[in-house]
N, C-alpha and C positions, 0 to 999 in steps of 0.2 A: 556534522557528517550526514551527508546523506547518499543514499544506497537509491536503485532504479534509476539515474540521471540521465539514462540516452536515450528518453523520448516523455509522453506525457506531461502526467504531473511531478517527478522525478524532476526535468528539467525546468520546467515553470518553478520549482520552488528554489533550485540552486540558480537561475534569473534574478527573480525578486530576493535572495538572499547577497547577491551577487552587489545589486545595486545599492542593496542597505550597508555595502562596506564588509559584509561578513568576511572571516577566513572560512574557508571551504573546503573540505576534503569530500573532494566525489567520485563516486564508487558504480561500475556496469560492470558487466559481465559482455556486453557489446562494445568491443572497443570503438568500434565507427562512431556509433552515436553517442559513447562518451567525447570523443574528442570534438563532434561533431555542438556537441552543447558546451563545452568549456572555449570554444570558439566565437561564443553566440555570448559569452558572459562580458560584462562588465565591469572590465578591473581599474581597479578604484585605491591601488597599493596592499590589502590584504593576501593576502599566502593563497594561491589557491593551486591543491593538485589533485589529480586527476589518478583513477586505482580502477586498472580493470581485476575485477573480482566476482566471485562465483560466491552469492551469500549460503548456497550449500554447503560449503566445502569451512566446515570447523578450526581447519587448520589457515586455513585461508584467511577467516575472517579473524581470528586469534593475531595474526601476523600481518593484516591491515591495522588492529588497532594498535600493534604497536611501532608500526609504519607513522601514521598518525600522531603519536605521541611524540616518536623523535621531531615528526616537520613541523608539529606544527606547539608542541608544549602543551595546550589544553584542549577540551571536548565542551561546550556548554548547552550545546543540543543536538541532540540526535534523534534522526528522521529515517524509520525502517520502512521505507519505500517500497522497498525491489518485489517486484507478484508476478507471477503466471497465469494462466487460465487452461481448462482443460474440457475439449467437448466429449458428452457421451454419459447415457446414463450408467448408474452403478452396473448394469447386469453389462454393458459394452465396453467399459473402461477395465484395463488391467489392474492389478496391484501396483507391478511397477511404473504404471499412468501415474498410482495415487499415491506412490511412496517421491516418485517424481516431482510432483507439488509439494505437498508436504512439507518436502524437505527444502525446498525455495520460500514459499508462502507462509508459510509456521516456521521452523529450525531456525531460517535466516533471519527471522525474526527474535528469535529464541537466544541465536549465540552472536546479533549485535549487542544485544542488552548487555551478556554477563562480558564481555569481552571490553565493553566502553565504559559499562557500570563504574567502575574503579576512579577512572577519570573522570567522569561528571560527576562523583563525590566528593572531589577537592573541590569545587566552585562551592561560590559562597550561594549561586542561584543555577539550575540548568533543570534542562527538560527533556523526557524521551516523549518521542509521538511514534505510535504504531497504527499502522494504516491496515484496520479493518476493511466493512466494507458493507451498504444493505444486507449482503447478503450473510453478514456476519449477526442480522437483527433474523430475519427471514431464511427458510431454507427451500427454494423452490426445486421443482423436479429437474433434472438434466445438470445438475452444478452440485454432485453429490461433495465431488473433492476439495473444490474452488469453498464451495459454504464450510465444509468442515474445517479447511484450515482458518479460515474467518473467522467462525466461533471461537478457534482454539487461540486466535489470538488476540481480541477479545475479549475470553477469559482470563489468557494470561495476563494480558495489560490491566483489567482490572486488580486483579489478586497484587501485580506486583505495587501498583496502584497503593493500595492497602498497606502492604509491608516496608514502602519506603518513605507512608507520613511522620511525618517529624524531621527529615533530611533535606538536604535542599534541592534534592531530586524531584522535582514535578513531573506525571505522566498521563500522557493523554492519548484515546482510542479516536481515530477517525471511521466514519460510515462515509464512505460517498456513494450516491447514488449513481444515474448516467455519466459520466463522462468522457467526454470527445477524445479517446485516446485507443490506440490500437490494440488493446488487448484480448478484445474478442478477434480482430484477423488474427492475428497473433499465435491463440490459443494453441494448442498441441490437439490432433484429434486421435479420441482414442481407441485401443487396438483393434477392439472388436467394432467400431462406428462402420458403417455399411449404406447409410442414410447416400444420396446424391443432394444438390442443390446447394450446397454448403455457402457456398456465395451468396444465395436468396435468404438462407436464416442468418449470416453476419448479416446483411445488410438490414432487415424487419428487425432486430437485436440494435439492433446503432441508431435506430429510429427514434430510440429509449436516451440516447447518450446525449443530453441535453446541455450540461454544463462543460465549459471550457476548462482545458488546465491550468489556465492562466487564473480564473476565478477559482478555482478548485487550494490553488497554492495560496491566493489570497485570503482565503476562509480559511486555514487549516494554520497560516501565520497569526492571522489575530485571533482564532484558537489559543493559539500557543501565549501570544501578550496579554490574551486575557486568565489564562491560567484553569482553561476550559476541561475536563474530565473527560467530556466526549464531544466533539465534533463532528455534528451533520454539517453534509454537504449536499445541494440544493434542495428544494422545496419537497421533492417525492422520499427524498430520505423521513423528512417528518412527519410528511404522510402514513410511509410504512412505519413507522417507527409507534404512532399511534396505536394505528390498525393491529398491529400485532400483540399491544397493550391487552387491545381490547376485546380481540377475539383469538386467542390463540393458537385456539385452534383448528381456526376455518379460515384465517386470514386468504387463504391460497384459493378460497372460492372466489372470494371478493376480487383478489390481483388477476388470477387469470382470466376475470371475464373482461376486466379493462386493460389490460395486454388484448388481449383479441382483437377490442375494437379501437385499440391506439394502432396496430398494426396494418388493420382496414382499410384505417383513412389516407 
């Protein structure tokens, strides 16, 4: 199962799961670009159907998984995909900007686990992956909502991590760093944002997005066959990943002098 499918990394992984034979239950909240990727897939005789779904909505996702369960009998991985983005610092963003996230980025995260939980406990092997993010290592200025939900799940995947060795549930946090996918256009801007030029900072912002979805889905699968805990995605993921180690807390002196001058050149 996986959730975000109607663009990005979302559809790069139900592609490459597509041609490895998987059954696939895929899940947007955009029905365009859900149909729009299950069109693009390669069917190969496994089950695969298609669920426009709002991973907010508790009752929604309670009533996917058990959608899922009648088509298709089992779950042996699950992929919490689906994210938002949101611009604006804390003092310009609403509450309901940051309950708005939240409730996508974190919750949707939160009630595919308990909701699919149950069925990936009858496999004899299966695995959840939740898709953190840098910024779920890092909390830079302007991303107060986008980093917090990261963190929090992040921590939740670690914790539950913890609470379900011994079972055949495997779980693994993804960091990815840039990648080439629309989520900063995307973003929601928020209430109180007043800033012009909006165009000019997506664009110096995506100058960062380095890696492909397509390589993004392929690291994050053999993540998963190799039964990885956490999953960086491309090289600046490591880099921060270090740096934060090491300096915890100046890192942000160090990143935004080289932001400044990655966006220069």
């Amino acid at each position: 199962m996986v959730t975000g499918v109607g663009s990005g990394i979302g559809r790069a992984l139900a592609q490459q799961l597509a041609a490895a034979h998987s059954g696939l239950a895929l899940a947007d909240i955009d029905e365009a670009g859900l149909q729009q990727t299950a069109r693009s897939l390669e069917k190969k005789g496994a089950l695969i159907t298609t669920h426009v779904l709002d991973v907010a909505d508790e009752r929604a996702v309670c009533s996917f998984a058990e959608d899922v369960r009648k088509k298709h009998g089992r779950v042996t991985l699950l992929i919490n995909n689906a994210g938002v983005a949101l611009e604006g610092t804390f003092e310009e963003i609403s509450l309901d900007d940051f309950r708005w996230l939240m409730n996508i980025n974190f919750w949707g995260t939160v009630y595919g686990v308990k909701y699919f939980l149950p069925l990936l406990k009858r496999e004899q092997r299966a695995h959840i992956v939740n898709l953190s993010s840098v910024f779920g290592l890092i909390a830079p200025p302007g991303q107060p909502a986008y980093s917090t939900s990261k963190f929090a799940v992040r921590g939740f995947t670690e914790c539950l991590r913890h609470e379900l060795e011994g079972t055949p549930v495997r779980v693994s946090c993804v960091h990815p760093a840039g990648v080439r996918t629309a989520i900063a256009r995307r973003a929601r801007v928020g209430a109180g944002v007043t800033r012009t030029g909006r165009e000019e900072d997506v664009a110096r912002f995506e100058k960062l997005f380095r890696t492909s979805p397509e390589d993004a889905a392929s690291r994050i699968l053999r993540g998963v066959e190799r039964s990885e805990l956490r999953i960086l995605i491309g090289s600046d993921a490591y880099k921060i990943d270090i740096l934060q180690r090491l300096r915890p807390g100046t890192y942000w002196k160090t990143l935004s002098r080289k932001l400044k001058d990655t966006q220069q050149t």
